[in-house]
KESE-436360 format. One record per atom (N, C-alpha, C): chain; residue number from 0; x, y, z; residue in one letter. Coordinates in steps of 0.2 Angstrom, whole numbers. Example, Ala and Ser with C-alpha at 12.3 -4.5 7.8 and 13.67 -1.06 7.14 Angstrom:
2
A|0|66|-28|39|a
A|0|62|-22|39|a
A|0|66|-16|39|a
A|1|64|-11|35|s
A|1|68|-5|36|s
A|1|64|0|39|s
***
This chain:
236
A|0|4|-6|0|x
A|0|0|0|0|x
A|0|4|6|0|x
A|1|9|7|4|x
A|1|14|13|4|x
A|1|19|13|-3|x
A|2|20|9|-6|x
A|2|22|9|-12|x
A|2|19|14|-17|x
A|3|11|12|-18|x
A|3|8|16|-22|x
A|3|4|24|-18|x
A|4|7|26|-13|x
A|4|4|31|-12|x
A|4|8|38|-16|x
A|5|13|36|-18|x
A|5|16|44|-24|x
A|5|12|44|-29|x
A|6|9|39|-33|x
A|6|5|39|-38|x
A|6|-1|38|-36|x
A|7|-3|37|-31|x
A|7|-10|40|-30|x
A|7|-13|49|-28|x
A|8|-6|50|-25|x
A|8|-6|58|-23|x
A|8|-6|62|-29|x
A|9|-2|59|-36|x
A|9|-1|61|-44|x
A|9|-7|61|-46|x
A|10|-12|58|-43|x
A|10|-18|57|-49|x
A|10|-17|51|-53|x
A|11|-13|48|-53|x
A|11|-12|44|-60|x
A|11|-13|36|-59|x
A|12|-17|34|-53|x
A|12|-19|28|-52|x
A|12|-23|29|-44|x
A|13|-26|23|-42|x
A|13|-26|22|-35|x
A|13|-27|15|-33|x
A|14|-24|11|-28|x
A|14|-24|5|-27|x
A|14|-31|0|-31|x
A|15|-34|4|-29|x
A|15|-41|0|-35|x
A|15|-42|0|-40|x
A|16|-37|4|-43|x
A|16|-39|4|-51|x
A|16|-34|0|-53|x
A|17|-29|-2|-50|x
A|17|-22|-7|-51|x
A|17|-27|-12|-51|x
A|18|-31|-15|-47|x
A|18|-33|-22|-46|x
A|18|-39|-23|-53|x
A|19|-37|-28|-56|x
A|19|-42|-31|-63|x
A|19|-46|-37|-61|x
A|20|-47|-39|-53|x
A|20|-52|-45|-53|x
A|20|-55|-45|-46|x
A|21|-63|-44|-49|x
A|21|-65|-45|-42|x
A|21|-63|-51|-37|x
A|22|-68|-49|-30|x
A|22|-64|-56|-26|x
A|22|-72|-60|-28|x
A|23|-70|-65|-24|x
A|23|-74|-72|-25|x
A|23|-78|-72|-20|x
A|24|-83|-75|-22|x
A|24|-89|-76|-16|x
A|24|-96|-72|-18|x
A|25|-96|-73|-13|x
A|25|-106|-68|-12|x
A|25|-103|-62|-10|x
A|26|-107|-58|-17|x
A|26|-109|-51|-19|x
A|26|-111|-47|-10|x
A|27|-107|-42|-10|x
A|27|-108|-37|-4|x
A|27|-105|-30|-5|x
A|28|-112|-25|-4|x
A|28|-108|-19|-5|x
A|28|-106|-15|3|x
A|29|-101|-13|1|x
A|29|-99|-10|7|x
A|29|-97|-3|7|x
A|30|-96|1|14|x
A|30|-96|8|14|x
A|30|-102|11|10|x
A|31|-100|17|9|x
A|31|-103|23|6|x
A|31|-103|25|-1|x
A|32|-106|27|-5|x
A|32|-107|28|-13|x
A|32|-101|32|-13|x
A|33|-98|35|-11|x
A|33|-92|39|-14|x
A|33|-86|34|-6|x
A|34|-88|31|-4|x
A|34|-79|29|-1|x
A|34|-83|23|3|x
A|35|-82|18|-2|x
A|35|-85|11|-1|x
A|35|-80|6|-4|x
A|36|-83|0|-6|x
A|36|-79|-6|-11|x
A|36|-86|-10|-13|x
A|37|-85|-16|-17|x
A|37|-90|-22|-16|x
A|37|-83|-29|-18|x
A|38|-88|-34|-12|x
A|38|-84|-40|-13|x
A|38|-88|-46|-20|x
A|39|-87|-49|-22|x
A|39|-91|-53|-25|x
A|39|-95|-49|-33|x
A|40|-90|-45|-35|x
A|40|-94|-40|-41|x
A|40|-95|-45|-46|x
A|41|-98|-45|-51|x
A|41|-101|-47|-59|x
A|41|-102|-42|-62|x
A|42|-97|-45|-67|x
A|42|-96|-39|-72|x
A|42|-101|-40|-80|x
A|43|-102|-35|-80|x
A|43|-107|-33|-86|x
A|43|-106|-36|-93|x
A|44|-109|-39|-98|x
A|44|-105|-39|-104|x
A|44|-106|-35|-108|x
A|45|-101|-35|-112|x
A|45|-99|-25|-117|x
A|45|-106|-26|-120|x
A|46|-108|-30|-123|x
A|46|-116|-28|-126|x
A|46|-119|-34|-125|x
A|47|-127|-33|-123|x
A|47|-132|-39|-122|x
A|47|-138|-35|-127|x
A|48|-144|-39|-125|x
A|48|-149|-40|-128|x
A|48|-152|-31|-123|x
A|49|-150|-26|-130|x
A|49|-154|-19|-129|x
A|49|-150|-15|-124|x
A|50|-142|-17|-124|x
A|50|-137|-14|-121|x
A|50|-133|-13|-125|x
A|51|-128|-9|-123|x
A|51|-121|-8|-125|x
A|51|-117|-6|-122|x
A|52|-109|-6|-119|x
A|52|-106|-3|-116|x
A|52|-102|2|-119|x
A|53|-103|9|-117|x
A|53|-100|13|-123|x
A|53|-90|16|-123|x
A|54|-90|14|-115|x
A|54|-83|16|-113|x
A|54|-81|9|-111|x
A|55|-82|5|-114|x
A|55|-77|-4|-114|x
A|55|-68|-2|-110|x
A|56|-64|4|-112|x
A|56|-60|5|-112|x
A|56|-58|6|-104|x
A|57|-61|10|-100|x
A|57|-62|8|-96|x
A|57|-63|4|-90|x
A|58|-65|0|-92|x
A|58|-65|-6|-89|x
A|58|-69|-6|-83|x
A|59|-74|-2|-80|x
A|59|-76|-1|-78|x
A|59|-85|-3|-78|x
A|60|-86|-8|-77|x
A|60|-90|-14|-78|x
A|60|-94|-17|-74|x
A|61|-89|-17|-66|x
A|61|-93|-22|-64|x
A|61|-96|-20|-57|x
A|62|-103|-23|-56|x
A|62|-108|-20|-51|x
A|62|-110|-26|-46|x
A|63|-114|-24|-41|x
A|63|-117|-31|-37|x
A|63|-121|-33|-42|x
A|64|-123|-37|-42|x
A|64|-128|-43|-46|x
A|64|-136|-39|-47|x
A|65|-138|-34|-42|x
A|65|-147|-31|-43|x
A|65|-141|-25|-48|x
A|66|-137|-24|-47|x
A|66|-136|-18|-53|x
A|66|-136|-21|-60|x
A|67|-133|-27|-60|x
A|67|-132|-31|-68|x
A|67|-138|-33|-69|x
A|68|-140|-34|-67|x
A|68|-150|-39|-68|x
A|68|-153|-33|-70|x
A|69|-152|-25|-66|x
A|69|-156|-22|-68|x
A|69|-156|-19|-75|x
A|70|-149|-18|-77|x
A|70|-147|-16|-82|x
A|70|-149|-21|-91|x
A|71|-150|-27|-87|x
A|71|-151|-32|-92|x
A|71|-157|-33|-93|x
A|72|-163|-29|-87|x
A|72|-170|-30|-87|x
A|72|-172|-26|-93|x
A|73|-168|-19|-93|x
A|73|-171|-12|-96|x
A|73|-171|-14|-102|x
A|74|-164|-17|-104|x
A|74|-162|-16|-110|x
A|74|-167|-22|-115|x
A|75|-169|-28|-109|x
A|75|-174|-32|-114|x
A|75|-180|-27|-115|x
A|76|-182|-22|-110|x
A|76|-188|-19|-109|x
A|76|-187|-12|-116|x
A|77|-183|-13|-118|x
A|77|-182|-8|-124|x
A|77|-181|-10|-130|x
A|78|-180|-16|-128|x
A|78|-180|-22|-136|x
A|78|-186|-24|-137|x
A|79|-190|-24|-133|x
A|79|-197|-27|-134|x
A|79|-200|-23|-134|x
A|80|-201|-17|-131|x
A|80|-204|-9|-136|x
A|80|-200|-5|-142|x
A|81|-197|-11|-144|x
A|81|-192|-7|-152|x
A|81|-190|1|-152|x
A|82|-185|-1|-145|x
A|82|-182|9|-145|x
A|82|-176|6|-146|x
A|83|-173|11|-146|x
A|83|-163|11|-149|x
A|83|-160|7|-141|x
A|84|-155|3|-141|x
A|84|-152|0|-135|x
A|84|-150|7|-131|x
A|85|-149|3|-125|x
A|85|-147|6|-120|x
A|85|-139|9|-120|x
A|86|-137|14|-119|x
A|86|-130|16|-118|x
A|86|-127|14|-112|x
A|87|-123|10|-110|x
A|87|-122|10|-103|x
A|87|-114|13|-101|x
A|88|-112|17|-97|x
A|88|-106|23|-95|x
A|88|-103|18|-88|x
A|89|-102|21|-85|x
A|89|-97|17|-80|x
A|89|-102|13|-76|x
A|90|-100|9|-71|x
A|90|-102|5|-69|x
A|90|-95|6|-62|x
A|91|-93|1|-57|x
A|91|-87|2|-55|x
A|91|-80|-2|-57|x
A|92|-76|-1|-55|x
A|92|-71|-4|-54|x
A|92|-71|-13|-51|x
A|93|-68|-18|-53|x
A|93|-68|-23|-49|x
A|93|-69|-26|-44|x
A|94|-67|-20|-40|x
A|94|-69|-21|-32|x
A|94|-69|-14|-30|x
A|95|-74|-9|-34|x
A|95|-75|-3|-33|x
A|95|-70|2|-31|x
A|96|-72|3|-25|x
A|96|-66|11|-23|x
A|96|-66|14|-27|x
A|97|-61|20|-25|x
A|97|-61|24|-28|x
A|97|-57|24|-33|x
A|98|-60|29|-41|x
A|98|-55|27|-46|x
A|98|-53|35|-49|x
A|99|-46|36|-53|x
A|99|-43|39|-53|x
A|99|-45|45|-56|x
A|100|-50|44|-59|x
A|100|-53|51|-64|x
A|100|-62|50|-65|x
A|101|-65|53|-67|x
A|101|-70|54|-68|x
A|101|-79|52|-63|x
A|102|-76|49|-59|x
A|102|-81|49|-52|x
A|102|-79|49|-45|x
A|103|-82|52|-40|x
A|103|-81|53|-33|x
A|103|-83|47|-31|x
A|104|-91|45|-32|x
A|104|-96|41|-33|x
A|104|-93|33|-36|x
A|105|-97|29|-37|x
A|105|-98|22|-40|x
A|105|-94|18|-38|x
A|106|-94|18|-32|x
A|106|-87|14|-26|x
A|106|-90|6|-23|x
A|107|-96|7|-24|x
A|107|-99|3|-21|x
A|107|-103|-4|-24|x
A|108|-103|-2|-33|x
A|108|-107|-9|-35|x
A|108|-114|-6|-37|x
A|109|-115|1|-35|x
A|109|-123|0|-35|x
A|109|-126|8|-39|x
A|110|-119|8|-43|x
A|110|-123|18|-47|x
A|110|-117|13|-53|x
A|111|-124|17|-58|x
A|111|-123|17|-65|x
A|111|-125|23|-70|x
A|112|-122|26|-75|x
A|112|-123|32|-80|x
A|112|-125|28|-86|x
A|113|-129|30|-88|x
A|113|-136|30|-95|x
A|113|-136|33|-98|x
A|114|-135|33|-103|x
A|114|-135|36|-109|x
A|114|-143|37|-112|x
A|115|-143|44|-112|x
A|115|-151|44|-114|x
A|115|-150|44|-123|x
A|116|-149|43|-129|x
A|116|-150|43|-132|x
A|116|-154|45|-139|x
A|117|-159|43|-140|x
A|117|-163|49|-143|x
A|117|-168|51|-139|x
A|118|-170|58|-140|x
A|118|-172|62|-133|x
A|118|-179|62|-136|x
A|119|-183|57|-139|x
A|119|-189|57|-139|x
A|119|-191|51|-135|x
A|120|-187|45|-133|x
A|120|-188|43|-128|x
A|120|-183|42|-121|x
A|121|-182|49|-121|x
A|121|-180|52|-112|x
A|121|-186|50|-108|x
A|122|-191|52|-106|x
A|122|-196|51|-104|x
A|122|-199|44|-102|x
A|123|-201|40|-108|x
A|123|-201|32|-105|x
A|123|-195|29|-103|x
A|124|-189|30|-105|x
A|124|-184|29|-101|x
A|124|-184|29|-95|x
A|125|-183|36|-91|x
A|125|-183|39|-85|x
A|125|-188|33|-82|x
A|126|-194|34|-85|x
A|126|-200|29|-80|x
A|126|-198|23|-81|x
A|127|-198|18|-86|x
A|127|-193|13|-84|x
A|127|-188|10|-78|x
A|128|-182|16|-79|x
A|128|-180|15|-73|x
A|128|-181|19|-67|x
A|129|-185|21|-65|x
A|129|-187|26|-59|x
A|129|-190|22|-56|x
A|130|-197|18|-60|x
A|130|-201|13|-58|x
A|130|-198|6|-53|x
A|131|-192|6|-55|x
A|131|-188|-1|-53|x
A|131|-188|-1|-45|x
A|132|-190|-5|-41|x
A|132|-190|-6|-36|x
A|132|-182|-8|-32|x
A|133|-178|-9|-37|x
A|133|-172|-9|-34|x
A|133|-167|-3|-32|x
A|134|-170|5|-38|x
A|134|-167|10|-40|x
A|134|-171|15|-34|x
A|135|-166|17|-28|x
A|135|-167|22|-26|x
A|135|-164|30|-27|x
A|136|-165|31|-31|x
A|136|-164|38|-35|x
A|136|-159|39|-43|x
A|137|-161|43|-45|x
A|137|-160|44|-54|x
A|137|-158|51|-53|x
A|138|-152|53|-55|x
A|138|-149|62|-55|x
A|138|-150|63|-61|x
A|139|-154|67|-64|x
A|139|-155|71|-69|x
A|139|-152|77|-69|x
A|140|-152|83|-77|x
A|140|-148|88|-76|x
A|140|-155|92|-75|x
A|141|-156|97|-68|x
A|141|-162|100|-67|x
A|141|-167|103|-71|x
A|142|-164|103|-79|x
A|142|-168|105|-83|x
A|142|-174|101|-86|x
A|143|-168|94|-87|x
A|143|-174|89|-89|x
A|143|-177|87|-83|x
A|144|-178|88|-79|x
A|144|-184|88|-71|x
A|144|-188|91|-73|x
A|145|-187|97|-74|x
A|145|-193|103|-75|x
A|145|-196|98|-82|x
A|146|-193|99|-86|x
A|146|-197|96|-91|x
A|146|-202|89|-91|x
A|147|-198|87|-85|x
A|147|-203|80|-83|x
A|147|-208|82|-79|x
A|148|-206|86|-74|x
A|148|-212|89|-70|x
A|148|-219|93|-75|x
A|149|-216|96|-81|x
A|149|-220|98|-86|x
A|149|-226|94|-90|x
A|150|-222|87|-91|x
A|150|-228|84|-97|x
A|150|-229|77|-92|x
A|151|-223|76|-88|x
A|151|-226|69|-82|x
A|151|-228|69|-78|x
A|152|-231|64|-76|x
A|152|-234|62|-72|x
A|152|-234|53|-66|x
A|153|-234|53|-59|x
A|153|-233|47|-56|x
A|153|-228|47|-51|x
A|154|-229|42|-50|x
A|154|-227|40|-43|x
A|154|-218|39|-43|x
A|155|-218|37|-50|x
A|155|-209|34|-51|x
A|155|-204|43|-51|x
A|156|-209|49|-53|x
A|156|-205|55|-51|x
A|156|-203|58|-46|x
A|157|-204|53|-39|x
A|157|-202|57|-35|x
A|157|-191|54|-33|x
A|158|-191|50|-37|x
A|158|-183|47|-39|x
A|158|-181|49|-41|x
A|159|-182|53|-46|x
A|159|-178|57|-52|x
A|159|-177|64|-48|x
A|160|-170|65|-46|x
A|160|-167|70|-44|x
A|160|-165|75|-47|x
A|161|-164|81|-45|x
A|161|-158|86|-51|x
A|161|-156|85|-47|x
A|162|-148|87|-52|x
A|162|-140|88|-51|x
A|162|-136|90|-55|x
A|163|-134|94|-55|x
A|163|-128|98|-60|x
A|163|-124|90|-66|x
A|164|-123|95|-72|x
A|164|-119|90|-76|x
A|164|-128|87|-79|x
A|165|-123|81|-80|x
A|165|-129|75|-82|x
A|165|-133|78|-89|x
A|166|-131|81|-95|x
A|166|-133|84|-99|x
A|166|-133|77|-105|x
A|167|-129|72|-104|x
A|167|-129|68|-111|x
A|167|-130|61|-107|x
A|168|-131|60|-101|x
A|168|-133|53|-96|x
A|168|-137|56|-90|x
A|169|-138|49|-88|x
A|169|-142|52|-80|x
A|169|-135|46|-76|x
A|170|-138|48|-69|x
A|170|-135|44|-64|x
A|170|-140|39|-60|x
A|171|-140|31|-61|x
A|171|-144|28|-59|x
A|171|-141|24|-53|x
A|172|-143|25|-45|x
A|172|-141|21|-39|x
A|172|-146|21|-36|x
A|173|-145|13|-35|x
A|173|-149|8|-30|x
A|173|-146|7|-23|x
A|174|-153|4|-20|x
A|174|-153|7|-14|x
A|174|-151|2|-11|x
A|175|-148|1|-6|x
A|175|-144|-3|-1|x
A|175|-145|-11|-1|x
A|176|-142|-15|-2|x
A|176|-146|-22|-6|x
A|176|-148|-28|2|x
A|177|-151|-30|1|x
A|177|-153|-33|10|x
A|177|-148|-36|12|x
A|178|-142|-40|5|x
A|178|-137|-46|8|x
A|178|-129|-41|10|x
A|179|-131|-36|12|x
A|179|-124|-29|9|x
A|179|-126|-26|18|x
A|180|-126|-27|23|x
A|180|-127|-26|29|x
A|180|-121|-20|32|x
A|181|-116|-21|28|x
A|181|-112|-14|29|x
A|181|-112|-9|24|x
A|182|-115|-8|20|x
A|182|-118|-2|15|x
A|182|-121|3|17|x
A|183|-119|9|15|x
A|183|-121|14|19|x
A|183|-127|17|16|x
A|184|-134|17|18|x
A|184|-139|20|14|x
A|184|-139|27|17|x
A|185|-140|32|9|x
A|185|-143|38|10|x
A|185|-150|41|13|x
A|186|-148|44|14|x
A|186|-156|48|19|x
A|186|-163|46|13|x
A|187|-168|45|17|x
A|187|-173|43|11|x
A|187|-173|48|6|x
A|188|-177|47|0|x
A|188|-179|53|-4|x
A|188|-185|55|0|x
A|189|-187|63|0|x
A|189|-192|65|2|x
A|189|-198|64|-3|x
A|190|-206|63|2|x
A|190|-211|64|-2|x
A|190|-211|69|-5|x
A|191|-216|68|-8|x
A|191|-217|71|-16|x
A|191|-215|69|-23|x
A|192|-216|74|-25|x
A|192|-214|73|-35|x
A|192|-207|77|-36|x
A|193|-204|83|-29|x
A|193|-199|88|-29|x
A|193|-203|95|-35|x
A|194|-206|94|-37|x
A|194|-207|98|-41|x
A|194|-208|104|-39|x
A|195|-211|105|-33|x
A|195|-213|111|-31|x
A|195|-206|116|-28|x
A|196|-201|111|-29|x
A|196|-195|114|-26|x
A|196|-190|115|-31|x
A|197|-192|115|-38|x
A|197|-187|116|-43|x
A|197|-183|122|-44|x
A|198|-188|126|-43|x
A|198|-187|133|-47|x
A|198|-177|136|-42|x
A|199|-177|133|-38|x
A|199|-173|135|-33|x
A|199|-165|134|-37|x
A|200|-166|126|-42|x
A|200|-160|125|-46|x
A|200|-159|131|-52|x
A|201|-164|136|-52|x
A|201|-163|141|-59|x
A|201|-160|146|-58|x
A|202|-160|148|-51|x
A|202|-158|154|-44|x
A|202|-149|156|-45|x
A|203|-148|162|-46|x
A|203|-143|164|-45|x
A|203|-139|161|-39|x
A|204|-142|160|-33|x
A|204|-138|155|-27|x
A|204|-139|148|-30|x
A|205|-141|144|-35|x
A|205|-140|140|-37|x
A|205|-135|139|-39|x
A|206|-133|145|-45|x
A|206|-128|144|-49|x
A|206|-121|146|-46|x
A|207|-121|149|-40|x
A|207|-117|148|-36|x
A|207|-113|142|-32|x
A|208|-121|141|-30|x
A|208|-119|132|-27|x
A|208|-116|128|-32|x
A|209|-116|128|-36|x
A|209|-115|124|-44|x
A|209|-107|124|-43|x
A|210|-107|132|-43|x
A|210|-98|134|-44|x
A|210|-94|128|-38|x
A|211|-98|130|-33|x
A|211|-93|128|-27|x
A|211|-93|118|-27|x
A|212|-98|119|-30|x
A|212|-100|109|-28|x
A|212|-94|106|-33|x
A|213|-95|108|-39|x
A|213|-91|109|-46|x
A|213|-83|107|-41|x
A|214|-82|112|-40|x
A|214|-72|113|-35|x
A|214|-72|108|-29|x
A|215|-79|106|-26|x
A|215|-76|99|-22|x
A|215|-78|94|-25|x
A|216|-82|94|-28|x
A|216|-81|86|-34|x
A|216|-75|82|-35|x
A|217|-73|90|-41|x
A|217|-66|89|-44|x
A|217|-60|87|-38|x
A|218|-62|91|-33|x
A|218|-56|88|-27|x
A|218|-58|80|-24|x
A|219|-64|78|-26|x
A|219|-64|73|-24|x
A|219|-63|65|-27|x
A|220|-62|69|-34|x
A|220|-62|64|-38|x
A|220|-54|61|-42|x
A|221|-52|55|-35|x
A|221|-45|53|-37|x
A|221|-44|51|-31|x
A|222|-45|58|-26|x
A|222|-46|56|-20|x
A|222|-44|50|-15|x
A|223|-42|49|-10|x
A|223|-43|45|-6|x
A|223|-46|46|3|x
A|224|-54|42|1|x
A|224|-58|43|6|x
A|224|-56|38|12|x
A|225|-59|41|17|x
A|225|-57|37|23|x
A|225|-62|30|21|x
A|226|-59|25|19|x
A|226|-63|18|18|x
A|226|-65|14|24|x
A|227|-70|9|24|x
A|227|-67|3|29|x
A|227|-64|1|29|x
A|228|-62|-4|31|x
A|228|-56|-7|35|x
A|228|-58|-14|31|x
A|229|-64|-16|29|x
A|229|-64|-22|24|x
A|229|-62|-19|20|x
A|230|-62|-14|16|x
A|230|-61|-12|10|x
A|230|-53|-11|8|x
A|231|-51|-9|15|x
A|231|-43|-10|16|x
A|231|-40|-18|13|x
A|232|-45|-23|17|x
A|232|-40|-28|15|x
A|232|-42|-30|9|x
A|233|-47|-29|5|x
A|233|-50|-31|0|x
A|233|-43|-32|-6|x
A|234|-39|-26|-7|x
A|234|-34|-24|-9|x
A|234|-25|-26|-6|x
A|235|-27|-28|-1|x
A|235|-18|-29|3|x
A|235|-19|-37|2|x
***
């Protein structure tokens, strides 16, 4: 572990990204959506029935088992309403943690990015996945909210979140899986549909908040969070 901490400090690796195979056994996720691991991951294959992997190159594929089932439900479920396959963007690293560029998040097995594709089915998409019983929240960019709050309607929108970015994918994370007893769940989503609380993301103090979340993102992404102590050995 002390070997790799100058090139972790550089940005140019972190001890989980060096690792290319998950560990063996029964699927568990652990810690937190940004400073976590999963033991027992399953990796995605680069294309199935109504998928596709669009960044293969990063290798960044494998999820607990309710993220892979989900990802293979949709895609049938898009095959069989004759829409264009699904995109699928990162998933995590082999034994998650944290990876060297492009997410703070996706440490755990259980967040995946979606490629929305043709934008006239955004909409049945989103409800697709919102409606899933395994999916506890979808990050949208706060625009496309409004506009779902605009022409949708149901139960599945109170999931679908805003959040900065997210202009050419959303962010799909499931919620704490029952066999994952050290996984750390988010605070519930609040009732309602959020719509009533939107207008706040179009606010000058929004665009502020943006600035600032933006600069600890990006500090956070490479980073090295304070992990468990499984997650320690997962890797040593």
């Amino acid at each position: 572990m002390t070997a790799l901490l100058p090139a972790l400090l550089l940005g140019v690796t972190t001890p989980f990204a060096m690792v290319k195979t998950p560990t063996h056994g029964p699927a568990k996720s652990i810690g937190g959506y940004s400073a976590g691991c999963i033991e027992g991951a399953v990796a995605l294959p680069m294309r199935g029935a109504g998928f596709k992997v669009v960044h293969p190159e990063r290798k960044r594929v494998y999820g607990h088992p309710l993220l892979i089932g989900l990802i293979r439900d949709v895609g049938k479920q898009l095959k069989k309403l004759h829409l264009a396959p699904l995109g699928v963007g990162d998933l995590a690293q082999p034994r998650g943690g944290p990876a060297p560029s492009g997410h703070a998040s996706h440490q755990t097995g259980l967040d995946v990015d979606l490629f929305f594709g043709a934008r006239e089915r955004l909409a049945r998409l989103l409800e697709l996945v919102a409606s899933d019983s395994r999916v506890d929240r979808v990050f949208v960019n706060p625009a496309i909210k409004r506009e779902l709050c605009e022409k949708s309607r149901g139960e599945w929108l109170h999931k679908v979140r805003p959040w900065w970015g997210h202009d050419e994918h959303f962010h799909v994370r499931l919620a704490c899986p029952p066999d994952s007893p050290d996984c750390v769940a988010q605070p519930p989503v609040p009732a309602g549909d959020g719509c009533d609380a939107l207008e706040w993301w179009f606010s000058d103090a929004a665009k502020t908040d943006r600035d600032q979340s933006q600069q600890q993102y990006g500090a956070r992404v490479g980073a090295a969070p304070q992990l468990p102590e499984r997650c320690t050995e997962l890797i040593n």
